[in-house]
C-alpha positions in Angstrom: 111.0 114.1 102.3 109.5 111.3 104.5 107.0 108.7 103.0 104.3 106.4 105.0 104.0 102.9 104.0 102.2 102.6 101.2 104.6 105.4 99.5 102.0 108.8 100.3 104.3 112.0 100.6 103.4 113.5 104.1 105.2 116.6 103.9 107.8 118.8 102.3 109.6 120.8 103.8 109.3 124.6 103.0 113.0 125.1 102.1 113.1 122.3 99.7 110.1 123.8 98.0 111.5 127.0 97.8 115.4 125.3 97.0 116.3 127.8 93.9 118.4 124.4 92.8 116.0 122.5 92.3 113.8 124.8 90.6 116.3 125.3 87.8 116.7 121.8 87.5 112.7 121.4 86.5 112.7 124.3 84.7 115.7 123.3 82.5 115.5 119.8 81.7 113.5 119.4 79.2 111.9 121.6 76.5 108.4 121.3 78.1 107.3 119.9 81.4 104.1 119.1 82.1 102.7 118.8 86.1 99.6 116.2 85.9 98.2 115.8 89.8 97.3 112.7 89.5 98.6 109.4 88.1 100.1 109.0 84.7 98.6 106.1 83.2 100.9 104.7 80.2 99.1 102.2 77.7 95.3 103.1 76.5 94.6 99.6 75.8 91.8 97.9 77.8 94.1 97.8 81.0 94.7 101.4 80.9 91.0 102.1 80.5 89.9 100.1 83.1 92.5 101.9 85.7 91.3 105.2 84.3 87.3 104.4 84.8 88.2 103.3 88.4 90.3 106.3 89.6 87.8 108.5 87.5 84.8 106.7 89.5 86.8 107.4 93.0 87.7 111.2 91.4 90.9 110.7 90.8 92.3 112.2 87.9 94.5 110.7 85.2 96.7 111.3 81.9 96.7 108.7 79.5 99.6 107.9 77.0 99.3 105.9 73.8 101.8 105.8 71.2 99.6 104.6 69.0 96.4 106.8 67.2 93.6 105.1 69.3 92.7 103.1 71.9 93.2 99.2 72.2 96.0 99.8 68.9 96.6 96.2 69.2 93.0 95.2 68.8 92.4 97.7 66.0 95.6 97.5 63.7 97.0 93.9 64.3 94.6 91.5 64.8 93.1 89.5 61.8 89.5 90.1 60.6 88.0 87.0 62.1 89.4 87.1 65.6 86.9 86.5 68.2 87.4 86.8 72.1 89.0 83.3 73.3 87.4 83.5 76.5 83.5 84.0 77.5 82.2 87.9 77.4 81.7 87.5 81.0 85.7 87.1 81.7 86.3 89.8 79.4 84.4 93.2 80.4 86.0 95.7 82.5 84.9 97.1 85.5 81.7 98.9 86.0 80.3 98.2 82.7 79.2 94.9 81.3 79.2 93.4 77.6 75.4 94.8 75.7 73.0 91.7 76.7 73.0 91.0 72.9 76.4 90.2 71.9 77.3 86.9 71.5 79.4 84.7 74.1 82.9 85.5 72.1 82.5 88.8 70.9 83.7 89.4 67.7 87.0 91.7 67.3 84.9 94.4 66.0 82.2 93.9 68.8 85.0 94.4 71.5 86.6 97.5 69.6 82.8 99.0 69.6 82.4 97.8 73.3 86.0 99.4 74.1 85.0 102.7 72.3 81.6 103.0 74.3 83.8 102.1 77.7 85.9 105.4 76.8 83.2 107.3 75.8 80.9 106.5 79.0 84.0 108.0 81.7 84.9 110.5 79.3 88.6 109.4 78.9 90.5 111.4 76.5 94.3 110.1 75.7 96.9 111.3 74.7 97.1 109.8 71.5 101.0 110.1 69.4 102.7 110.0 73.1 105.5 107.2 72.9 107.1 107.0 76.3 110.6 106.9 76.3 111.7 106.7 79.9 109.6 106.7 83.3 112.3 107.4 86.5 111.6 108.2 89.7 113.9 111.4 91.5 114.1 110.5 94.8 115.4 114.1 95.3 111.6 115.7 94.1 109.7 112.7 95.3 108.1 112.7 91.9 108.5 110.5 88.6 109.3 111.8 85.7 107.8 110.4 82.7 109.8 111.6 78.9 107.5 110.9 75.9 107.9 112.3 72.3 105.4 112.7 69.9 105.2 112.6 65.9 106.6 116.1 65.9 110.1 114.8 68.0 108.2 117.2 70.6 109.4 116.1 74.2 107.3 116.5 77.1 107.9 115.6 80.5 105.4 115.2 82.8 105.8 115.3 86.4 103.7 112.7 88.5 103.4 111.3 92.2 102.2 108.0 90.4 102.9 105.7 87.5 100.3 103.1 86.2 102.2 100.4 83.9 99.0 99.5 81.4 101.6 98.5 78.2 100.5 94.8 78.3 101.4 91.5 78.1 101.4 91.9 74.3 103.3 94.8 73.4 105.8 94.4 71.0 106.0 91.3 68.3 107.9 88.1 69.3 109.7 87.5 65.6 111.8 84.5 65.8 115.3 84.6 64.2 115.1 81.6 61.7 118.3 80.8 59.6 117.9 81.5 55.7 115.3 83.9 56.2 116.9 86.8 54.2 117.7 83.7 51.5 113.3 82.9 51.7 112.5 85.6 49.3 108.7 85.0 50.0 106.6 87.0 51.8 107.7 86.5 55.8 105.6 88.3 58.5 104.0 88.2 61.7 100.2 87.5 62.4 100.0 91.1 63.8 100.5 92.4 59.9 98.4 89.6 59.1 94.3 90.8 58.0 93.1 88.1 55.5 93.7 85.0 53.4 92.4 86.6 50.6 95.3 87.9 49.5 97.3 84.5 49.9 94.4 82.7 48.0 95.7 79.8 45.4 99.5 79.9 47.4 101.4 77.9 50.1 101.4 79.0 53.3 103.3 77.8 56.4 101.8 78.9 59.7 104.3 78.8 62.7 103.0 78.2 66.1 100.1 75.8 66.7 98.1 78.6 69.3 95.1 79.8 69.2 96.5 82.6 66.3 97.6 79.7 64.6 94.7 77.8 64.5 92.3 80.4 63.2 95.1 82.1 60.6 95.1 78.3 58.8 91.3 77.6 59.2 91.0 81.3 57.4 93.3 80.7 54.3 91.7 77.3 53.9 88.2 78.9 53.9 90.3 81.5 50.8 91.3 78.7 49.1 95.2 78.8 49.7 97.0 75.5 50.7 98.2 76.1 54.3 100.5 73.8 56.6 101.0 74.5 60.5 104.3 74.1 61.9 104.3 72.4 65.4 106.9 72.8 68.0 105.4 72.5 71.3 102.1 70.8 72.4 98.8 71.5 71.7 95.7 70.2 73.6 94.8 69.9 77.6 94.6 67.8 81.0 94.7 67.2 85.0 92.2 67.8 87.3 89.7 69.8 86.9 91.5 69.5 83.3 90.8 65.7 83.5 86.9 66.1 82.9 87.8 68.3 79.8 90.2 65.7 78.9 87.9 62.9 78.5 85.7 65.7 76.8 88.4 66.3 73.9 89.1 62.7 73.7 85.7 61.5 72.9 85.4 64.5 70.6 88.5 64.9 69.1 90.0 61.2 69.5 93.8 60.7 69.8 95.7 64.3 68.3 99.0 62.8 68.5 98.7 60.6 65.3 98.2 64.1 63.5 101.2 66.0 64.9 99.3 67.5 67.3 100.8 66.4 70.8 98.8 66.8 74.3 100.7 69.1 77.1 100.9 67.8 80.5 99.3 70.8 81.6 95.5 71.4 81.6 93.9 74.6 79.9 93.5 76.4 83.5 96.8 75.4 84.8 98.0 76.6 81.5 96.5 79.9 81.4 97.3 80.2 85.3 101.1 79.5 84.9 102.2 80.2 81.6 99.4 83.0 80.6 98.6 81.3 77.6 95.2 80.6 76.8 93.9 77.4 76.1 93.3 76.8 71.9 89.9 76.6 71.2 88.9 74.1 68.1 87.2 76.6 65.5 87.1 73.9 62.7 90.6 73.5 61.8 91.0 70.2 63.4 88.3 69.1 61.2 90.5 70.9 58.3 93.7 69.2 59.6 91.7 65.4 59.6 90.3 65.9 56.1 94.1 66.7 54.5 93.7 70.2 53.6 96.0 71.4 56.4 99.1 69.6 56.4 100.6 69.4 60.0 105.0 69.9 59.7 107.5 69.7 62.5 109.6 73.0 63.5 112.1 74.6 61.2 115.4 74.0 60.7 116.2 76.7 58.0 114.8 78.0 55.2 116.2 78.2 51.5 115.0 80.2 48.4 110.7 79.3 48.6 111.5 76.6 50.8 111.6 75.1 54.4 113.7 72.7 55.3 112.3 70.9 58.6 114.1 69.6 61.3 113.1 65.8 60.5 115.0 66.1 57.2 112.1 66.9 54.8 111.9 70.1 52.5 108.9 71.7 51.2 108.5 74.7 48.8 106.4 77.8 50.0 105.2 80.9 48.7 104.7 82.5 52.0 105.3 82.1 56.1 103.0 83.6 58.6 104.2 83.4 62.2 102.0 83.1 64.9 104.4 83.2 67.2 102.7 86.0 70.2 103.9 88.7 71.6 106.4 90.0 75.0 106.3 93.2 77.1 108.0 95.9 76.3 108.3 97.5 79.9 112.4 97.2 80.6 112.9 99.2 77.4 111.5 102.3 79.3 110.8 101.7 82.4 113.9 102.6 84.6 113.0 101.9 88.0 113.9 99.0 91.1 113.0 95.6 91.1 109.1 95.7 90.7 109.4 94.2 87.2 111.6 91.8 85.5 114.3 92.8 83.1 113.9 89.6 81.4 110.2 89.0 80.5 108.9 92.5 81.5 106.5 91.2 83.8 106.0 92.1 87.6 108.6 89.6 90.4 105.9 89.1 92.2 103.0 86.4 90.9 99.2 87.4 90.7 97.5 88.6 93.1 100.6 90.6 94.4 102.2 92.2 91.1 100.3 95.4 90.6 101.8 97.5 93.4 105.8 98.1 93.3 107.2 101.5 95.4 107.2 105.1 95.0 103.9 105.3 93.7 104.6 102.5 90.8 101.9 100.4 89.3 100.6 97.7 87.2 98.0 96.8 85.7 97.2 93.7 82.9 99.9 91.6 83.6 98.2 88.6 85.7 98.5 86.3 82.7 95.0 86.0 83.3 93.8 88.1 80.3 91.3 91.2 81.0 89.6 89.7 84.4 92.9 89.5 85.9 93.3 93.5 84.7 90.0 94.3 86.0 91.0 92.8 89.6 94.3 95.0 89.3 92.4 98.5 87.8 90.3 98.4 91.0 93.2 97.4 93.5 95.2 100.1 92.1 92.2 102.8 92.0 91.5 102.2 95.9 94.9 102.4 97.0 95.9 105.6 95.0 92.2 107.2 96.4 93.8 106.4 100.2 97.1 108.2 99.2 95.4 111.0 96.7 92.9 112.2 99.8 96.0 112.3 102.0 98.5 114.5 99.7 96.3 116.6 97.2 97.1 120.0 99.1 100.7 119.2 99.2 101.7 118.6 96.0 100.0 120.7 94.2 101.4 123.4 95.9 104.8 121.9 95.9 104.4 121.4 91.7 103.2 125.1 91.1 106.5 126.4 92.8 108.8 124.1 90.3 107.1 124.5 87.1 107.6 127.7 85.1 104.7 129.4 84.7 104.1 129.2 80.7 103.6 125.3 81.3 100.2 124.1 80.4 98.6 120.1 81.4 
């Protein structure tokens, strides 16, 4: 098999096609293969939409997987009621359709489901919802990858694919710190992503770890329920430099010196920030005001935690009903994802920084891992989508014939 430079298959020889070998070795492998002719796009969250829409648009075909039941899972089952967009609509919509003129300039979470769920509905994209990837590889003997997902049967399928799209996320899987004592805590311990509403912590005491955005809005919202919330504060919270400086002055005239409430400035600046670290800058929804008046108590980090109570790293001890822990997420790509050195086994994010992270080799992809949040997805979707369209035009006739001669017959797609 021979490959141009931008990983197209330009021809396969006639006895490999015909190699009775390697025929038995697609038909036996797995209980039921699949042979999809275009690219297999893994993750139906907004980044995986937005890659579908622009291949669709070009009239390229795609399968999508989701392990989840619906599209943008993470929006829909693990965000908190009052969530809002942290960044203007207008850095936020995908490609090729824009936010309705009347929503507001942070969308609501249920506005950007409803805008998601029109998105899908407008380029017809159907996933395939219950599909949890379990491995993606690429043969080098076929020239194809083969990507293994089960469903909620323990079905296997294994579909066969010139081209992988990576669309899991920057925010796939839970970050859940390991604190000592917390199996002595006896209180109800969980993450923000399990978190909904303070109504059902009204009248208790709640620490809040992490001081981020999350953070922020999950103490404003049991404060506005009546529970007694405290943040806990490791790392630094507000902005400056540059560009940064002007917003500097900005929060200082407005928010005066943070520091004598616990709340330490960053050398960073909110763009530098979100440019280096992908986090996005926290946006004052009222809990400053909250935090000034007395109601939310600011704490240092944690040191270890007893029966109902924290102990905190300056010495002090405080009792607590309950511990929510805004703490983010991490990518779950390495756990799957079995291929060369396109991603990183540490933080499952691509080697190489934005702009150059969305195309790895053989036919591998990624999409919605800029740190740049869904405008640095939308630049990859249509990256992506133009450079598969150059290779799809070139290599249609081949592989499909090619794929009809391995797969048993009795396979459907």
């Amino acid at each position: 098999m021979e490959y141009d430079d931008c990983g197209c298959l330009r021809e396969i020889e006639g006895k490999q096609a015909n190699d009775p070998l390697l025929i038995e070795k697609m038909k036996n492998s797995r209980k039921r293969c699949v042979w999809v002719p275009g690219p297999v796009i893994v993750g139906a969250g907004p980044s995986g939409l937005a890659a579908a829409a622009c291949l669709k648009q070009k009239g390229v075909p795609s399968v999508i997987l989701e392990r989840s039941n619906c599209i943008a899972s993470l929006w829909q089952h693990k965000t908190y009621d009052r969530l809002r967009l942290h960044l203007p609509k207008q850095f936020c919509q995908l490609p090729l359709m824009a936010f309705p003129p009347d929503f507001p300039t942070y969308p609501t979470k249920q506005q950007f489901i409803q805008y998601l769920e029109s998105y899908a509905e407008r380029f017809h994209l159907s996933p395939r919802f219950n599909e949890t990837v379990k491995q993606a590889e690429f043969d080098a003997t076929l020239g194809f990858w083969r990507v293994r997902s089960v469903d909620k049967a323990e079905v296997t399928t294994e579909y066969v694919c010139r081209w992988v799209i990576v669309a899991t996320g920057e925010n796939a899987e839970a970050v859940v710190p390991e604190i000592e004592g917390m199996e002595e805590f006896g209180g109800d311990i969980r993450h923000t992503s399990l978190y909904k509403s303070g109504e059902e912590f009204r009248g208790k005491r709640v620490l809040v770890v992490g001081c981020g955005n999350s953070g922020m809005e999950v103490c404003l919202d049991l404060c506005n329920h009546n529970a007694t919330p405290s943040l806990a504060v490791r790392d630094t919270w507000l902005p400056t430099r540059l560009v940064d400086a002007l917003l500097l002055i900005v929060s200082w005239v407005m928010l005066g010196d943070t520091a004598r409430f616990g709340l330490d400035r960053p050398h960073l600046g909110p763009l530098q920030l979100k440019n280096l670290s992908g986090k996005t800058p926290v946006l004052d929804v009222g809990t400053l005001a909250k935090i000034k008046s007395g109601h939310i108590k600011v704490r240092p980090g944690i040191k270890r935690l007893k029966r109902h109570t924290v102990e905190f790293v300056n010495g002090r001890s405080e009792n607590f009903d309950a511990i929510i822990l805004a703490t983010g997420y991490r990518s779950n790509v390495p756990s799957w994802l079995k291929e060369g050195d396109m991603f990183c086994k540490e933080d499952g994010f691509p080697r190489r920084p934005f702009p150059n992270g969305w195309r790895g080799e053989n036919g591998l992809y990624a999409v919605g891992f800029t740190k740049r949040g869904i405008l640095g997805a939308s630049m990859d979707a249509k990256r992506i989508s133009e450079d598969i369209e150059r290779c799809w035009k070139a290599e249609t006739k081949h592989t499909s014939a090619f794929a009809s001669s391995l797969l048993p017959h009795s396979s459907n797609s």
